[in-house]
Structure formats: structure tokens, C-alpha cells
C-alpha positions in Angstrom: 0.0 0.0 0.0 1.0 3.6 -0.3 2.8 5.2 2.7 4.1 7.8 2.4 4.1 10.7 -0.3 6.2 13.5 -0.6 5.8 16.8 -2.6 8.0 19.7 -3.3 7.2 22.7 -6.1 4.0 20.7 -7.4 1.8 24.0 -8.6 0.8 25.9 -5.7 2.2 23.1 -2.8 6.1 24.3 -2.3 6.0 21.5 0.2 3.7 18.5 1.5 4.5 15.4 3.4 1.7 12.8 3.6 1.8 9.7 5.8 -1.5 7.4 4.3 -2.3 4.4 6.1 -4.4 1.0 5.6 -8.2 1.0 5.4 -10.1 4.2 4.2 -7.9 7.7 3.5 -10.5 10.6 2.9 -8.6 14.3 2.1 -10.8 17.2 1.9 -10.9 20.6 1.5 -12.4 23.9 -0.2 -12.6 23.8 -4.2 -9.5 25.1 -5.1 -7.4 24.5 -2.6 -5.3 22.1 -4.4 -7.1 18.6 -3.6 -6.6 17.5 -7.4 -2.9 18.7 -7.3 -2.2 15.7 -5.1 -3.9 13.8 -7.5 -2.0 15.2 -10.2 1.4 14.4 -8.2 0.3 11.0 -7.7 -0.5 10.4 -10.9 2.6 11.9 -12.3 4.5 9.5 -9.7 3.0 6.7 -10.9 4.3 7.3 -14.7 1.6 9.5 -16.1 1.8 12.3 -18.4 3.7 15.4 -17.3 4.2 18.9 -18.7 6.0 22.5 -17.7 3.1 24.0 -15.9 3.2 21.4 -13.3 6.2 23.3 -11.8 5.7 25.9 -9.4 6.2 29.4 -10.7 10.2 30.1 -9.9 11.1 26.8 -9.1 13.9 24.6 -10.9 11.9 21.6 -10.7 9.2 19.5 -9.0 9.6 16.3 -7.2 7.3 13.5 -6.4 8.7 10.6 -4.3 6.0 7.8 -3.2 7.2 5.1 -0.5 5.2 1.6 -0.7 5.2 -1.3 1.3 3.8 -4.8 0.4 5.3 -7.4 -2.2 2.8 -6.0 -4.8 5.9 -5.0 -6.9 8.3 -7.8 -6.0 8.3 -9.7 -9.7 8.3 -6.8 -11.4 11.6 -5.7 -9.9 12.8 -9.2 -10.8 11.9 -9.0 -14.3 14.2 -5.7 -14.5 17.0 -6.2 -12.8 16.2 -4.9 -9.8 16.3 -6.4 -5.8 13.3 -6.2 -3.9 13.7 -3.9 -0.6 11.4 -3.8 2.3 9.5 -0.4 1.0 9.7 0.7 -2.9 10.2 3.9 -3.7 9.2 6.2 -6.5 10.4 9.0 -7.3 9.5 11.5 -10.3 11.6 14.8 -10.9 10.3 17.4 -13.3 12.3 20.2 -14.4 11.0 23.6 -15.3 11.6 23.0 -19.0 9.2 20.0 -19.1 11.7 17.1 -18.8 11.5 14.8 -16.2 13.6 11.5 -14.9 12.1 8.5 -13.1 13.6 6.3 -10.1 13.0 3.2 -8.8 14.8 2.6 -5.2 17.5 5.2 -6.4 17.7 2.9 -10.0 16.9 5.2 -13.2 14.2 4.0 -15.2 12.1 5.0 -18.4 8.5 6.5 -17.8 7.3 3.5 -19.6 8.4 1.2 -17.2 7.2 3.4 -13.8 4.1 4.0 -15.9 4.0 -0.3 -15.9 5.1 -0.6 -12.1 3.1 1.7 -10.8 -0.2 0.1 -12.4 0.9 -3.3 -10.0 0.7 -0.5 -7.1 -1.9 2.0 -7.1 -5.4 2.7 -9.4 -6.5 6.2 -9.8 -10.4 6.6 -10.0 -11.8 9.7 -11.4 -14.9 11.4 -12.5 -13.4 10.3 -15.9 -13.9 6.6 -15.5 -17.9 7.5 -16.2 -16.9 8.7 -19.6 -14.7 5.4 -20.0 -17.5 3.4 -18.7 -19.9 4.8 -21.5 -16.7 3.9 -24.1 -18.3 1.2 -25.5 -14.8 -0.5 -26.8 -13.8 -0.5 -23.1 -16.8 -3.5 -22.0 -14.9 -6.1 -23.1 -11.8 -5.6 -21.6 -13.8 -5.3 -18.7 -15.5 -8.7 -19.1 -12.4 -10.2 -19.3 -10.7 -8.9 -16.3 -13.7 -10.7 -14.7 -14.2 -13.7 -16.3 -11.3 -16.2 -14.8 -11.2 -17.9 -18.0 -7.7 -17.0 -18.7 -6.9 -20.5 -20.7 -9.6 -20.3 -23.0 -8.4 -16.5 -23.9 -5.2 -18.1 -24.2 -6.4 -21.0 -26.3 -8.2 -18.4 -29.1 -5.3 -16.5 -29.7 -3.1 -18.7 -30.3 -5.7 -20.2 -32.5 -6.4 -16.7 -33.9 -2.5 -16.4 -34.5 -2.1 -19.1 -36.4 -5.6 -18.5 -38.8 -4.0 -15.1 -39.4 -0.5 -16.5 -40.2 -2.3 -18.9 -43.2 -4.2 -15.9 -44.4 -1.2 -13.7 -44.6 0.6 -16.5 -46.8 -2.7 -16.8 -48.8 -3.1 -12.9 -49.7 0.7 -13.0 -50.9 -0.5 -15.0 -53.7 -4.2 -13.9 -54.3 -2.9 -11.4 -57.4 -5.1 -10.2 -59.9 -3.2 -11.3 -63.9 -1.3 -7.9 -64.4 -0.1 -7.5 -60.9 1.4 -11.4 -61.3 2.9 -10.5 -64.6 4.8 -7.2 -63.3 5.8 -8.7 -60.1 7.3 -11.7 -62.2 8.7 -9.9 -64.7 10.7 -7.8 -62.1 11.9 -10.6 -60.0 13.2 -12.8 -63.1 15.2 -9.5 -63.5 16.3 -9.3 -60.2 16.9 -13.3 -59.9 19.0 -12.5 -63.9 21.4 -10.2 -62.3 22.4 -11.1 -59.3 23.1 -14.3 -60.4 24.9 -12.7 -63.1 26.9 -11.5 -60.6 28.1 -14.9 -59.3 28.2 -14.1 -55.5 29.8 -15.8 -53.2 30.0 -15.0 -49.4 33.5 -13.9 -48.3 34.6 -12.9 -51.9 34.0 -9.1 -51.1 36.6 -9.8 -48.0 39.2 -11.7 -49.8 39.2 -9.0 -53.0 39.4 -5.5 -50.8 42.5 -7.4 -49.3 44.0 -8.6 -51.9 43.3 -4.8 -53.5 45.3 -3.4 -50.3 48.0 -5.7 -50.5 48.5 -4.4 -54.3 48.1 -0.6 -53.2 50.9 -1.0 -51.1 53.1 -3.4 -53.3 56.3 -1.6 -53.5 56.2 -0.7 -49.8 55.7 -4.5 -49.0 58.2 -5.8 -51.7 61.2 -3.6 -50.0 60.5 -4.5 -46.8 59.6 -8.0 -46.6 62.9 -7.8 -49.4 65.2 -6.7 -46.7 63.5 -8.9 -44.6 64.3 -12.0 -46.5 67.5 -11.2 -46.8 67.9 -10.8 -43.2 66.8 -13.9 -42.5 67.6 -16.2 -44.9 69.1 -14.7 -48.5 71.7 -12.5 -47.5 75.4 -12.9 -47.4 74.9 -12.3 -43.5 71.8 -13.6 -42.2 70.3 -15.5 -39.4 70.1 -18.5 -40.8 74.0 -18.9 -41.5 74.6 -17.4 -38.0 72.9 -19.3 -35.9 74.4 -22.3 -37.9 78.0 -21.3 -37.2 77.1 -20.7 -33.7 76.0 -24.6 -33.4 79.1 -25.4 -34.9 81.5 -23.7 -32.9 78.9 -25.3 -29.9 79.1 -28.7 -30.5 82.7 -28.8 -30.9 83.3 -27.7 -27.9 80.4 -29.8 -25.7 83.2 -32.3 -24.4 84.8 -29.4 -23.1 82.3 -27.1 -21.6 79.5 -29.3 -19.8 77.8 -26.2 -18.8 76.7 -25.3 -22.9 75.4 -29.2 -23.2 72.3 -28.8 -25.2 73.0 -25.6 -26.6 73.5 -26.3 -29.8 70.0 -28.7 -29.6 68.4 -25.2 -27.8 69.7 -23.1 -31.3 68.2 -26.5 -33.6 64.5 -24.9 -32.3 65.2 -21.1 -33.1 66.8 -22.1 -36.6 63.3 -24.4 -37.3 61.5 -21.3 -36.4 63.5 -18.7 -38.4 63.5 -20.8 -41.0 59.2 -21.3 -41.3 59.0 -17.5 -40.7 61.6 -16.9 -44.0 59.3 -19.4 -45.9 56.1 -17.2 -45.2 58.1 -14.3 -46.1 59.1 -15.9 -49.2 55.5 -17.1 -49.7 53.9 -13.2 -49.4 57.3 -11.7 -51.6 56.3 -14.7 -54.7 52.6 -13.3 -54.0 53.3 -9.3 -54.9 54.2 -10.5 -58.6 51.0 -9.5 -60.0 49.9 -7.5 -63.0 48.3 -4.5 -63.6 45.6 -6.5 -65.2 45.1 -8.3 -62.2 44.5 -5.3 -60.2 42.1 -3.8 -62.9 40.1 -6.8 -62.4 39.6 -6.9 -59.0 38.7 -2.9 -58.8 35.8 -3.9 -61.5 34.6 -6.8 -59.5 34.7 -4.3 -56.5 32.5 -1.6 -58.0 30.2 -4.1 -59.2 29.4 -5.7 -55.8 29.5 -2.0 -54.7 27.2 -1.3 -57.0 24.7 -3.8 -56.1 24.9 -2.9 -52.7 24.2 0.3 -52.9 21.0 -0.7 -55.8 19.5 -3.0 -53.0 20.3 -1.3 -49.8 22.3 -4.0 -48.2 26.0 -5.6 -47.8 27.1 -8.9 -49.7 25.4 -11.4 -47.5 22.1 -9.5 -47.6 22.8 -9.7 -51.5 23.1 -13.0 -51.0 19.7 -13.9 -48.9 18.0 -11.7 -51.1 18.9 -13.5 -54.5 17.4 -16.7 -52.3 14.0 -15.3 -51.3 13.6 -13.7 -55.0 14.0 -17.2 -56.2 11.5 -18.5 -53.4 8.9 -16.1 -54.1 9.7 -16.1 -58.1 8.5 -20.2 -57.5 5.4 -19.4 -55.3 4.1 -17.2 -58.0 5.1 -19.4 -61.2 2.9 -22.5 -58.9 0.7 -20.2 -57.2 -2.6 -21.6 -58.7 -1.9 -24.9 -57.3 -0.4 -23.9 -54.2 -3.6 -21.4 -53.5 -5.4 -24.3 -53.3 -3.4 -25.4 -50.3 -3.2 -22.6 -48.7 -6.9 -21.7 -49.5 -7.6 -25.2 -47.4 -5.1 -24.2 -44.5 -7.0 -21.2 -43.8 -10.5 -22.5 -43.8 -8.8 -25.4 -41.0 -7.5 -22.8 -39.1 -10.4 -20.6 -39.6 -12.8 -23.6 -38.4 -10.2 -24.2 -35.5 -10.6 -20.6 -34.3 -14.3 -20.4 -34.6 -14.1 -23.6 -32.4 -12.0 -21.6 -29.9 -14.3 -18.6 -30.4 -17.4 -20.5 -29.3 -15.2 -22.4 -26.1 -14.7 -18.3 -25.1 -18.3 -17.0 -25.8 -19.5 -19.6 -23.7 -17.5 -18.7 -21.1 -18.5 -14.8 -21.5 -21.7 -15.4 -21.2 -21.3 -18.0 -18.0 -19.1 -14.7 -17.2 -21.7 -11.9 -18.1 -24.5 -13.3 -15.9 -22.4 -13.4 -13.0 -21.1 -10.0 -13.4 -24.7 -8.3 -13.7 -25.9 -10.1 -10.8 -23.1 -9.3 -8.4 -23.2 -5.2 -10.0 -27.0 -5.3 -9.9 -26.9 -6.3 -6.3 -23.9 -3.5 -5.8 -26.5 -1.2 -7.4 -29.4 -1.9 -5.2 -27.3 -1.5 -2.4 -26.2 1.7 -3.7 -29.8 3.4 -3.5 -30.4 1.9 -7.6 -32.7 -0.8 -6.5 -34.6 -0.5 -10.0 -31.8 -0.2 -12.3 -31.2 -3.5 -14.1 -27.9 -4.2 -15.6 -27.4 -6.5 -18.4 -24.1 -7.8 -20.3 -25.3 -7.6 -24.0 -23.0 -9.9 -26.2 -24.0 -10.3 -29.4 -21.8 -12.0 -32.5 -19.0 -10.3 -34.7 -20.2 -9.4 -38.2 -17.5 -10.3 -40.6 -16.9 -13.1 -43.0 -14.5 -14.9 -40.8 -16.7 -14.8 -37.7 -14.4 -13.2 -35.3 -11.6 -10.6 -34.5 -8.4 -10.6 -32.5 -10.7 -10.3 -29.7 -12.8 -13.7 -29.9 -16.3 -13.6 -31.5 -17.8 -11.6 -29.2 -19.7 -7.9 -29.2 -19.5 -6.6 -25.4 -22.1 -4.1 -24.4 -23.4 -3.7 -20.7 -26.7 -2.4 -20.5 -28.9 -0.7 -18.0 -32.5 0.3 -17.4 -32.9 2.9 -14.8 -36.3 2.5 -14.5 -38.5 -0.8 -13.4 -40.6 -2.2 -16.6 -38.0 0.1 -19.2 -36.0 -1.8 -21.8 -32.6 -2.0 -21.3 -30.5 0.4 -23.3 -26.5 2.0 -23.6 -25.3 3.4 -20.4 -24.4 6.6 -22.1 -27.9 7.3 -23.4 -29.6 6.3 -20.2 -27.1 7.1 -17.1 -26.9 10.0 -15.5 -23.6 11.9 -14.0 -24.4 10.2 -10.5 -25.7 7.0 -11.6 -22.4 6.6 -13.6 -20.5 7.1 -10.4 -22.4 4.5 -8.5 -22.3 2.1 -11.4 -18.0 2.7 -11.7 -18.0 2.4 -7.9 -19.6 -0.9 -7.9 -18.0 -2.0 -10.8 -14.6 -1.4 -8.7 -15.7 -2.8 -5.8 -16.5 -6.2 -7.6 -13.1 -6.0 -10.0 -11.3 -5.3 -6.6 -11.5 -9.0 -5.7 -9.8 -9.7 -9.1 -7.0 -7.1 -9.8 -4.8 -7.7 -7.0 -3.7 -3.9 -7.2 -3.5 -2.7 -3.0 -4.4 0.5 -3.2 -7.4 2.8 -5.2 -7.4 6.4 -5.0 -10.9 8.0 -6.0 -10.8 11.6 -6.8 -14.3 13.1 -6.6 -16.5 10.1 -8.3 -19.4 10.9 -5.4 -20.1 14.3 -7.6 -23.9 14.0 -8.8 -25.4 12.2 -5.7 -26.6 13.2 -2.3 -28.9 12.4 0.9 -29.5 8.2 1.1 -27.0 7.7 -2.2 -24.0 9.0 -0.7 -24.6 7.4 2.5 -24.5 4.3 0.8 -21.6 5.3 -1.3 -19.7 6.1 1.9 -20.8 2.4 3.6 -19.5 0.6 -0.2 -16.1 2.5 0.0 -15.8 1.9 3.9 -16.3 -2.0 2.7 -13.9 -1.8 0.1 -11.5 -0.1 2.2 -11.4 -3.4 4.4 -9.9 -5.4 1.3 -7.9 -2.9 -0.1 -6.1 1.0 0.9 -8.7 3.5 -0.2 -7.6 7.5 -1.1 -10.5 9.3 -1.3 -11.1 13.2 -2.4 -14.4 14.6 -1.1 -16.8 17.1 -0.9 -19.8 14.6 1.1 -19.3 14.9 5.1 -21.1 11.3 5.0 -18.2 9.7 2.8 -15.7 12.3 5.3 -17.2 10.6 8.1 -16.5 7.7 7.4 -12.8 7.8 6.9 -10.4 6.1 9.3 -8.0 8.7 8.8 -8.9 12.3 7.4 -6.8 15.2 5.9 -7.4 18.3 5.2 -5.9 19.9 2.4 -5.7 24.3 2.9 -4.6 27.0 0.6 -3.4 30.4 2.0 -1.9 33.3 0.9 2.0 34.6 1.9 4.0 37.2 1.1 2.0 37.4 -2.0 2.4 33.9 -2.8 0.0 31.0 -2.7 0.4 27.9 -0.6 -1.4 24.8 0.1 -1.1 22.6 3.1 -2.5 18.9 4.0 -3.1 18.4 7.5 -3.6 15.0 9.2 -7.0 15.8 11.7 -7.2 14.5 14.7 -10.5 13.8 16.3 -11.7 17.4 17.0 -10.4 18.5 13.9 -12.2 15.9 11.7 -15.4 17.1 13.4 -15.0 20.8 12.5 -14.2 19.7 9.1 -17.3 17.6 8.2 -19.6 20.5 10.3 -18.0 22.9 7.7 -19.0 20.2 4.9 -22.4 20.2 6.3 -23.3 23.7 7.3 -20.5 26.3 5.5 -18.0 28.2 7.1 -20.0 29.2 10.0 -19.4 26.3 12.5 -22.6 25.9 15.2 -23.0 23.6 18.1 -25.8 22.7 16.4 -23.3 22.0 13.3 -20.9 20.1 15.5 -23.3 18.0 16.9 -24.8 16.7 13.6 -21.3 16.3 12.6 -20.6 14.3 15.4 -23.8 12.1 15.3 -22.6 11.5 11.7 -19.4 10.4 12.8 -20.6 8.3 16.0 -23.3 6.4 13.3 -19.8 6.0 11.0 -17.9 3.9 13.7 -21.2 1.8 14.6 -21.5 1.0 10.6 -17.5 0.2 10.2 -17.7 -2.3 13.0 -20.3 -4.4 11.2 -18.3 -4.5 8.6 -16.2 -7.7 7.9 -12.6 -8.0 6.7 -13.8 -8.9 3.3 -16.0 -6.1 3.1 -19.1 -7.5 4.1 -21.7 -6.5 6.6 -21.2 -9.0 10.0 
């Protein structure tokens, strides 16, 4: 869960240290006092998108570090590289110019990969989720996070993979008569020339050395000349030398027992010299060469040269690409007959998928009932007893009889009203009942996700009186399986918190700043009296705020650790 956040030059908060703990986290505060800057810096944390205006006018840069505990991140710190600790930090810097750099437990990272960590760690619930709720594209996904039938989504696409692999080879040879005759005309021309050109892997190698070796001929012939001679061809050379020097050794080995083996010591370095004048030799016979010679290989040069620079690849890409030509010059020249295959080994893997596709939609719709009973009973609980909420799915219109995505349509339906047709959520919902319908949405993917924490900013605004007591009660239940973060403007969701803050902007030396402030008991019951009743705080005020809190704490302890009521 999150534990601790830290904030320095975020917008109008120079400086804010928040310590969150387990169960349900409720910050509140006037509108505008920088409640959906913490948001912001959480979000940004957590590998969303950043920009300049983020920074606080006259700062350098912004920071963001977030400290979790829990193993929730563990294997994804294995996969890159990186040794879980007992917390995980995350850490975001922003400079003023826009740029920002990303740390994990003090290890640089790319926002891609905080982006993917921090979705293990932390949701962030918004008043925008409605809008992505009414995204009809979205249902499916949705479906599937629920359903628990992760082998027979695993079974259709690789079945799906493999019907789209056949139809890729098919449509390379579905040509109409002039498109065949242009595209064979131009590879028997490519096929012609390059094997024209005789290639043969290495040969460029071999030819720019050989090309060197001729560039430098009269440099090489003088030296490895006065080399020879050294060594082997000259009146003086090390050959003879270390030949008299055995002689004069062995004759006098009877004499001198401390020189024994000399002379056999000598034998070695003369075998050596000698192979080392033999190369020598070998390279000196190799620099008698022509002009001719050297004409030819500069030709062959600037025609491979050529044919590099014509197809946009070295020799041994030459080489691999005088090989597919052939290959696809053949599946053209057959491809009537081989069509036929391939026409038959699509419709079997087309047959296999729908098979697949059928094993899935069964288990969508299994899938489908279950989810509309458990979010029509979240609903009724949520003051919607007469909304009814139906998973529509319907089949895929197209010739093959499914997408990448199975053979399914997704659509979930609602009718607000007892006795009214179902219909799309975005014609029929209102602002409120979409916030209900997320929240119970959540609260039933909760049990699935495994994420630890959920952060919802504001997704109470549109409801009041019994529906945001209930609201309150479904997030005070949630907050049991998982840490809840919860921006507010309702005193009956604020009352319900286990641990409130309250986030204050004021004004200094001409300068804004913004503050969050742990409450303590006293402090929570001013806060939810101003909620109630304004600014001007009552005894009357503070007593219905403290009767709201007092009927809180009886509701939270008849709640069980799952979330249920006891």
C-alpha cells in the first residue's frame, strides 16, 4: 500500500509530506485549494503524463517521491533487474523546461516502465472513469478482467495467431493477372542479375585485401625484401649465424659441460626462423601480380559496390536476397496450385478458431450473468434498486466470424427504471448513476485485480442524501480489502474515513500555498460541520457532525474483513 508521499514545487504546494495508512484515507478541502494537485502528483508518480506547468512558478523543478510497502511489486523488480527492498520507492523529478527522470529505489528507469510498475501498485479513480465506462470498446476488456477464464483466452489467440498467419501466406499469392505479370517480370530481372553477378560470401573480404595488399606493393616488396634477406638470402643472415654458432657449440660440448644442449636449444630457433623466411618468401612470390590483375579486382569491387548500394544491403544480404527472389519467383510461377493449399489451410485454421471462439463465448456469457448479478446487487445496495444491468453480447459481423478479440460484441446495458427496456449506459445514465455504477464496478473487480491501493478523486459528484450514505458504507467496505484514497466534498463519505486530511490553501508574502493536514479527532469534526453547514461552524453543526461520525464507527464495526456487513 502507499505510505508515504512527498511533494516539493507541485503547482501551488512548495512543500507536502503525507503519511496514508491501511483502510479508508479521505482528504478534503475547499474547491480550489489544491485537492486535485495531489492527484496530479500521484498520478505523475506513478508514470503518467507530465508537462511544464506542473512546476511551481520560480522553481527549478518539482519532485514526487512515493514510499510503498507490500510485495505487490516484487516480480516486477525481478523482471528488470532490480532487488526487492522492504519499501519501494518512486520518485519522479520534473524540471521547469518540461523534462522529467524517473527512479526506482534510487535505479533510473524510463516512464514506460514506472508507468507499468506503478499500475501493479496504485489505481487512480476519477470522475473520468464514467466517460470510459460509457466507451463502449472499453466493456470487453472489462468482461475479461472478470471472467477467470484466462486458458480459453489463451487457447483463441493462439488459434487466432495461427488462422492469421495462413491468411497472410494466402493474400501474398491472391494477385489479380497484371499485378502477377509485373511482379514476375521484375523478379526474373532481379533473380538474372544477381546471379549474373556470381556471389559468393567472403569474396568481397578476400578481393578489398587482396586490393590493399597491391596498393601497397612496392612498400611491402622492399621490406619484406630486406626482410628476406635478413633472415635467410643475405650474405649475412640469421640462418647462417645461428648455424655457425652450433658449430662452434658442439665442438666444444666435451669441453664445456655447462653449454650441453646448446646447440640442440639453437636447432629450435633455426626451425622457427626458417618457417618464418618461408612465409616471407611465400607473401614476396605473391606481390608478382599484373596491372591487369588489379584492374580486375577494382571492377569486381565496384560491381558488388554497386549492387549494394541498388538494393540497400551488404554482400550477404545480397546473398539472402537473390534466395527469397527465387522462393517467391516459384510461389508465384505454382501459385494456382499452391492457393489451393493454402486456401484449405485457412479455412482449418479458420474452423479451429471459430471452435475456440465458441469455447470463449461460452465462457463470456457463464461470465456476463455473474457479473450483472453481483453489480445489480452493488447497485441496489447503492440506492439503484430499480436499475437492471445486463451484459449484452452479441456476435461479430464479418466473413471470418471473429476478431483478434474472440467472437464476441460486449455491451453492458442498464434500465434505470422498473418495466424500461434495457439500453447503452451513455444514453440512459446520468452523472451520479455513472459514479455509482464505476464504484460498484470497482468494488466487484477489486476482488480480481490484485492492485493494494485505489485512490478516487471526486466520483461521489452528482449524488446526495441516502445515495451518498451508501456510497460512503460501499467504500468503507472496500476499504477493508484494499487502501482506499478518497477526495471529497460529502461529510457522509468524510465521516466515514479512518484517517482524514485536510488539504488548505493560504496566501504569503504574496504567494499561494497549500497545506494537508492530518486531523485529529476534534479536527475531523469541525471539518465535516463545515462540509455540512459552510464556514460558520454551530453547536448545532458540531453535533450533527458528530452524530454522523458516531453512526460511522457503529457501521465500520459491522463490517467484515472482506467487506461484508457481520
Amino acid at each position: 500500500m502507499l505510505r508515504e508521499l512527498h511533494i516539493e514545487n507541485i503547482a501551488i504546494i512548495e512543500k507536502a509530506d503525507i503519511e496514508f495508512n491501511g483502510g479508508f484515507n479521505v482528504m478534503t478541502g475547499e474547491t480550489g485549494a489544491g485537492k486535485s494537485i495531489v492527484i496530479d502528483s500521484l498520478d505523475a508518480v506513478l508514470g503518467g503524463r507530465t508537462s511544464r506547468d506542473l512546476v511551481r512558478r520560480g522553481a527549478d523543478r518539482a519532485t514526487v517521491t512515493a514510499v510503498f510497502d507490500g510485495d505487490a511489486g516484487d516480480a516486477w523488480l525481478r523482471e528488470n533487474d532490480l532487488e526487492p527492498e522492504d519499501e519501494l520507492i518512486l520518485q519522479r523529478k520534473i524540471s521547469a523546461d518540461g523534462k522529467s527522470t524517473c527512479r526506482v529505489n534510487g535505479m533510473p528507469v524510463a516512464v514506460a516502465q514506472l508507468r507499468e510498475l506503478g499500475g501493479l501498485l496504485l489505481n487512480i479513480h476519477g470522475q473520468n472513469d464514467g466517460r470510459q465506462l460509457m466507451d463502449e470498446n472499453r466493456h470487453l476488456a472489462y468482461l475479461d478482467a472478470f471472467g477467470g477464464y484466462e486458458a480459453e483466452l489463451a487457447d483463441f489467440h493462439a488459434a487466432y495467431a495461427e488462422y492469421r498467419e495462413a491468411v497472410k501466406k494466402m493474400d501474398r499469392l491472391i494477385l489479380d493477372e497484371e499485378e502477377k505479370r509485373r511482379l514476375t517480370e521484375s523478379l526474373e530481372y532481379r533473380v538474372s542479375e544477381l546471379e549474373k553477378a556470381r556471389l559468393e560470401a567472403g569474396e568481397e573480404a578476400q578481393l578489398e585485401a587482396r586490393a590493399e595488399i597491391m596498393r601497397n606493393s612496392e612498400k611491402l616488396s622492399e621490406n619484406l625484401g630486406m626482410a628476406f634477406n635478413a633472415l635467410y638470402a643475405g650474405d649475412l643472415n640469421v640462418l647462417g649465424l645461428i648455424s655457425d654458432a652450433q658449430y662452434g657449440l658442439r665442438r666444444i660440448a666435451e669441453c664445456a659441460p655447462a653449454l650441453a644442449g646448446t646447440a640442440d636449444t639453437l636447432e629450435q630457433a633455426r626451425l622457427l626462423v626458417d618457417d618464418v623466411s618461408e612465409q616471407v618468401r611465400d607473401v614476396l612470390d605473391s606481390l608478382d601480380f599484373s596491372p591487369e590483375e588489379f584492374d580486375q579486382i577494382e571492377t569486381r569491387l565496384a560491381q558488388l559496390k554497386k549492387l549494394e548500394r541498388k538494393f540497400g544491403t551488404d554482400e550477404a544480404g545480397l546473398i539472402d536476397l537473390l534466395e527469397t527472389s527465387r522462393q517467391r519467383l516459384a510461389e508465384i510461377q505454382s501459385s494456382d496450385e499452391l492457393l489451393g493449399l493454402l486456401k484449405k489451410e485457412a479455412e482449418q485454421k479458420r474452423v479451429f478458431a471459430v471452435k475456440k471462439a465458441k469455447a470463449l463465448t461460452e465462457k463470456r456469457r457463464e461470465a456476463g450473468e455473474r457479473l450483472a448479478e453481483r453489480i445489480q446487487k452493488e447497485l441496489a445496495y447503492l440506492s439503484m434498486p430499480s436499475v437492471r444491468f445486463v451484459t449484452e453480447i452479441v456476435p461479430v459481423e464479418n466473413e471470418a466470424g471473429f476478431v483478434s478479440t474472440g467472437a464476441d460484441v460486449v455491451r453492458f446495458l442498464i434500465s434505470a427504471n422498473a418495466g424500461e427496456a434495457p439500453g447503452r449506459i451513455s444514453r440512459i445514465a446520468s452523472g451520479g448513476e455513472l459514479s455509482r455504477i464505476m464504484l460498484a464496478m470497482k468494488s466487484v473487480f477489486a476482488e480480481k485485480d490484485g492492485i493494494p491501493s485505489l485512490v478516487f478523486d471526486e466520483i461521489d459528484t452528482g449524488i446526495s442524501g441516502i445515495a451518498a450514505q451508501r456510497v460512503a458504507e460501499k467504500i468503507a467496505g472496500l476499504s477493508r480489502q484494499v487502501q482506499i484514497i478518497c477526495v471529497t466534498h460529502l461529510p457522509q463519505i468524510a465521516a466515514m474515513g479512518d484517517h482524514n486530511f485536510r488539504i488548505e490553501k493560504q496566501e504569503k508574502s504574496g504567494r499561494t500555498f497549500t497545506s494537508v493536514i492530518p486531523l485529529d479527532y476534534n479536527d475531523k469534526l469541525r471539518e465535516i460541520a463545515r462540509l455540512q453547514g459552510g464556514e460558520r461552524i454551530t453547536e448545532t453543526a458540531l453535533a450533527g457532525a458528530a452524530e454522523l461520525i458516531g453512526t460511522a464507527d457503529r457501521y465500520k464495526e459491522t463490517i467484515k474483513p472482506e467487506g461484508e456487513l457481520i
